[in-house]
N, C-alpha and C positions, 0 to 999 in steps of 0.2 A: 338699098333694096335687098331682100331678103332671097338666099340662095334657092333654088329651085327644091334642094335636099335639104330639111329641117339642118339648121349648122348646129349641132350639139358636139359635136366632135374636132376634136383640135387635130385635122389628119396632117401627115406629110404628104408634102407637094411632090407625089411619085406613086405612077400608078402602073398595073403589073396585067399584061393581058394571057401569059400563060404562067406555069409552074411544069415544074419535073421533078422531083423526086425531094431536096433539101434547097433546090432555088427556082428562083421566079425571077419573069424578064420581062422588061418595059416595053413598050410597044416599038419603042427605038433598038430592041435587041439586046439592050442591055441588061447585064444578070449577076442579081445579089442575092448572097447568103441566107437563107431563110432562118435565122434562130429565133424566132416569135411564134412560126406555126401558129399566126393568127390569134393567140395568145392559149396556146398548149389546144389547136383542133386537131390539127390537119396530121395526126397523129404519125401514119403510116405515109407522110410527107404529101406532095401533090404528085393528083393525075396517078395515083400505084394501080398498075395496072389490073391488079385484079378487083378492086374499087371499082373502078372505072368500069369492068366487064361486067359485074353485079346490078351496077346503075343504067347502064345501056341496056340489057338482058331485061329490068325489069320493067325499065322506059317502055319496053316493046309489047307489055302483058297488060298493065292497069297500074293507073297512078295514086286512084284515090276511092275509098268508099265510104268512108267514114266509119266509125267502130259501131255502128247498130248491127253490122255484119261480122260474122268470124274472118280472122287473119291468120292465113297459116305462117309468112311471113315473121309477122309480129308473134306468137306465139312459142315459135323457134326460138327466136332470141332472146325472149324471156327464160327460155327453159334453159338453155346456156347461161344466162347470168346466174341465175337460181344452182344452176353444177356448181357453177365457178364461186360460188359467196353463201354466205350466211344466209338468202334471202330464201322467202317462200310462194312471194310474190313480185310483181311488177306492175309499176303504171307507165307509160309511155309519155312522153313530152316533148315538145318542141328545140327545149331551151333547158340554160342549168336554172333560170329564174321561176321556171314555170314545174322544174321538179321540186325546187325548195320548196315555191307554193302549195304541193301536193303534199310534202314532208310536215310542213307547219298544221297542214288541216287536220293530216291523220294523226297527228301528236295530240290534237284538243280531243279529235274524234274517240280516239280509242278511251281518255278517262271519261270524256260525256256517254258514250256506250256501258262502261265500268259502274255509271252509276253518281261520277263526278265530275259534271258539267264546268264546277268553279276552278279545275285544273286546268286554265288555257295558257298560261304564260311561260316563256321557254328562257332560258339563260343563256345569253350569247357573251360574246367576248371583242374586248377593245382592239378596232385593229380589221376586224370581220369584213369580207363582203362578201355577199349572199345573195343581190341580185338589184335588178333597178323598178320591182313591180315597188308599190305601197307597201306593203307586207314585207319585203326582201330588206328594202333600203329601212326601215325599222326594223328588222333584224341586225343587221351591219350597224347601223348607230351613227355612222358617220356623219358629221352635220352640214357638210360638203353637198352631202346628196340628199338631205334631208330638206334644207331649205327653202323654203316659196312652197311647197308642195301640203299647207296646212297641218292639220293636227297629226303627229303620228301616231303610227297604227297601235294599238294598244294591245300589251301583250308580251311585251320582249323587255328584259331585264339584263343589261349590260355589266361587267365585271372587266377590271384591268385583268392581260393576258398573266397569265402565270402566276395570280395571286391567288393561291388555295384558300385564306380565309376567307376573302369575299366573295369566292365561290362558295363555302359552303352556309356564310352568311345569309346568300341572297334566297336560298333554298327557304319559299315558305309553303303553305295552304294550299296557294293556286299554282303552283310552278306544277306546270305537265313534262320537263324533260329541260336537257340542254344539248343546243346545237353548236358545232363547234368543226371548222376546217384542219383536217390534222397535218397540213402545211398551210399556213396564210400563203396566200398568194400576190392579190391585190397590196396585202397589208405590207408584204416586202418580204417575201421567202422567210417567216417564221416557221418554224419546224416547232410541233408539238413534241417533246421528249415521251419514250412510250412509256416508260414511268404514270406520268401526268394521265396518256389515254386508257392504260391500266385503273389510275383511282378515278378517273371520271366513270368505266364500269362499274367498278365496287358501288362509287356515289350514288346512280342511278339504282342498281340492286337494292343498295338500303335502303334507299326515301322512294321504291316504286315509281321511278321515275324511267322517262325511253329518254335511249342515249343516240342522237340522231349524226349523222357525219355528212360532212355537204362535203363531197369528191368529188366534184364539178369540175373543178382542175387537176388534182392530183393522181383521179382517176384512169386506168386503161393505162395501164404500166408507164404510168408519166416516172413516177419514182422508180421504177426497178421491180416491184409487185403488181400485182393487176390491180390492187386497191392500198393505197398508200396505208389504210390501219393495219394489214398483215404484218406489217413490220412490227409491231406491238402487240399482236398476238391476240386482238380482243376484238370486239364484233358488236356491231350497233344494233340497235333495233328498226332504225330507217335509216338508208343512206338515198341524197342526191346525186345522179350522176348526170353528166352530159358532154359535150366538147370533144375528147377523144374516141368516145363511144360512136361519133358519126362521121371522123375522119374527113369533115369540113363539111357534110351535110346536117341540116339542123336536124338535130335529135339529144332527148333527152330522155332521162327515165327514173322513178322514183322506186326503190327498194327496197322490201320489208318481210319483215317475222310476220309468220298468220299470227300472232298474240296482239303485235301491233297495228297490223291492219283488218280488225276484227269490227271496227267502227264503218270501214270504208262498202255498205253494199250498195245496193243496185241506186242510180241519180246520186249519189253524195257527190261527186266528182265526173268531170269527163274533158276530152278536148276535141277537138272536130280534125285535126289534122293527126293529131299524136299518134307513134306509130303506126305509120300511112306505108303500105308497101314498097316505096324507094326507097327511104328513108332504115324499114327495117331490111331491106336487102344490104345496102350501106353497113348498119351493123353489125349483119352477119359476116360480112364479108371484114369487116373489121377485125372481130373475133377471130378469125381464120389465121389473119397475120400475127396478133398479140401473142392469140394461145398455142402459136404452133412452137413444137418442142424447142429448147433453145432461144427463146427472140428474148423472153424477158432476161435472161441469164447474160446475152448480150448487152442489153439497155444496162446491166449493171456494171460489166464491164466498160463500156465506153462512157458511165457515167462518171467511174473512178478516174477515167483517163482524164475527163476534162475538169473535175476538179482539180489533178494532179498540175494541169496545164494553167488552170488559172491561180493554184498557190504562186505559183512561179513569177507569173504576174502580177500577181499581188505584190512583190519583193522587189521586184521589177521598180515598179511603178509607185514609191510609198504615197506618194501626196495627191495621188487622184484613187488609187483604192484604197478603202480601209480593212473590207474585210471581205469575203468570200464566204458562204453559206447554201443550205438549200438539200434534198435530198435526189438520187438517182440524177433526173435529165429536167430538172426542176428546181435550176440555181440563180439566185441573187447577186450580184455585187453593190455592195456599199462603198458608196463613192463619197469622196472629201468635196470633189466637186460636184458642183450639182447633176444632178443624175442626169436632166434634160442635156447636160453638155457632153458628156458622155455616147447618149445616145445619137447624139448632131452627129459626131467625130467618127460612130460606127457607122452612120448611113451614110458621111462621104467615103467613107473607105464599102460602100456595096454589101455591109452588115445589116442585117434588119434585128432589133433586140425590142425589147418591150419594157417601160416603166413602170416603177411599182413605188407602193408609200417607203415611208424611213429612208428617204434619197435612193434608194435600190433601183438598180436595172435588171431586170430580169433575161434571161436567157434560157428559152424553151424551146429545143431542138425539136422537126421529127425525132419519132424513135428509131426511125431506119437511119438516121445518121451514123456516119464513118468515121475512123480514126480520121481519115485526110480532112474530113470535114471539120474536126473539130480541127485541127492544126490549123488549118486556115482562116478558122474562126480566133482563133485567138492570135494569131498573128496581125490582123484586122483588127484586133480592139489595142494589140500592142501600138499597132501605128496610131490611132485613135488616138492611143494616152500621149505618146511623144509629141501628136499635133497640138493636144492641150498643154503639155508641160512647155512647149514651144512659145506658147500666148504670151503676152508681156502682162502682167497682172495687171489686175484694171484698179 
């Protein structure tokens, strides 16, 4: 008999009725580490009090209008991200799947506006995920998530990660742009070198091409930046964001140049929830913690610390890690063993970590995490490993 809740999700048998700050506790009281943050949301950790004050405060005024009416709300927060980034515009969304969707439309939109309707196909890269609409998951490539689901979406033009000739190979006629995450995430904490996010500008300048960035995850000082491309000093012409932008409420948001969103006017696009006034109060109040003086300068320090912390374990531990990677509070470990075991060994020891492709476990702290937090975090995967090196090989 089929579960009440559609079972597309392989969950662990543990479930969490509050949070506080870097952990959460089971209904039994019990309280584990939080370094998954949901898989990079819950930014400013859970339950942050002034979060919580934004959400309740707004609870008390209006929940929902729909966008046929002006949002002061929503409006604010646009114009904050618009300080804060290259952008000149915003569309609001639910999800990071449903900004890519917005990303991909306004990519075709603006050459069909230009006069060149046959520029709709975008360059993405092996390794990608981008979301689980029709459109997303033919974006990503993957054939995992591709399959049963009929023809894919046509339009998207796949390239091995870090092969510059077939990048510039695949560039023909119809190519509108290429979208590209400048850390894989899903794919296993691939770090784009800012080299590489450097000639994808130049690439896009030459061939009149928009250079799109999906920071769905890397976004909202996941890395140490408020937007992981500042690290490479260069600037997309649409970026997706969502996940830490609503600090575990759904929200999402699409970001662009007026040159690039020059296709998108009145009916091309819309969503009936998207930036809904909880939702941008949430935001705001997000924005309040990321951008106040000093936070991200923190997120950098304690990101060096816990790299430092898992070199160590890495050295530790040679025959279950291989390597350590990742950027700011947005790191990987590649494991000898399989990653799923890995993870087992950190959830009995009250670690919560998150998997990802290329055997990688990922580990996506809040960004309010603590020196103590991380020591405890990694003392917790230390015991982990010793319970696997313990195993009698099978």
């Amino acid at each position: 008999m089929i579960s009440p809740v559609l079972p597309t999700y392989a969950r662990a048998k543990v479930s969490f009725e509050r949070g506080e700050g870097v952990r959460v506790f089971t209904p039994e009281g019990e309280s584990y580490l939080d370094f998954g943050a949901g898989v990079a949301v819950t930014s400013c950790g859970h339950c942050h009090p002034h979060l919580v004050e934004a959400l309740t405060e707004q609870a008390k005024k209006i929940w929902h209008t729909s966008n046929l009416y002006q949002m002061p709300g929503q409006e604010k927060l646009a114009q904050r991200l618009i300080e804060a980034t290259f952008a000149d515009t915003v569309f609001f969304t639910n999800s990071g799947a449903e900004a890519l969707e917005c990303a991909i439309k306004m990519a075709r939109k603006y050459h069909a506006a230009n006069g060149h309707p046959e520029k709709f196909r975008l360059i993405t890269f092996e390794g990608a995920f981008h979301g689980r609409t029709l459109a997303t998951i033919a974006a990503g490539g993957q054939a995992k998530y591709l399959e049963g689901f009929g023809p894919k979406v046509e339009g998207f033009d796949q390239v091995p990660f870090g092969d510059h000739e077939a990048l510039k190979n695949a560039i023909g006629p119809e190519t509108a742009g290429i979208l590209i995450e400048p850390v894989q995430g899903e794919g296993g904490i691939r770090p784009v070198p800012p080299q590489c996010l450097k000639g994808l500008r130049e690439l896009c300048d030459a061939h009149g091409l928009l250079l799109i960035f999906d920071e769905v995850q890397t976004g909202i000082g996941r890395t140490g930046k408020l937007f992981a491309h500042e690290w490479a000093g260069v600037s997309p012409d649409i970026m997706a964001i969502a996940k830490g932008i609503g600090g575990g409420f759904p929200l999402g948001a699409c970001l662009a140049t007026e040159k690039a969103a020059m296709g998108m006017t009145a009916g091309t696009h819309g969503s009936t929830f998207g930036g809904n006034p909880l939702a941008t109060a949430v935001g705001n109040a997000v924005l309040d913690v990321v951008l106040a003086p000093g936070f991200l300068e923190g997120v950098q320090q304690r990101a060096l610390t816990l790299k430092q912390k898992l070199a160590a374990l890495k050295d530790q531990h040679p025959s279950i890690i291989e390597d350590v990677r990742g950027q700011g509070l947005m790191v990987g470990i590649k494991c000898k063993v399989p990653n799923t075991a890995l993870q087992a060994a950190a959830l009995d020891q009250h670690l919560l970590t998150i998997g990802a492709g290329d055997n990688v476990v990922r580990l996506l702290p809040p960004l309010i995490v603590t020196d103590a937090d991380i020591a405890e975090a990694v003392d917790k995967l230390d015991r982990a490993a010793k319970a696997l090196e313990a195993k009698p090989a099978a």
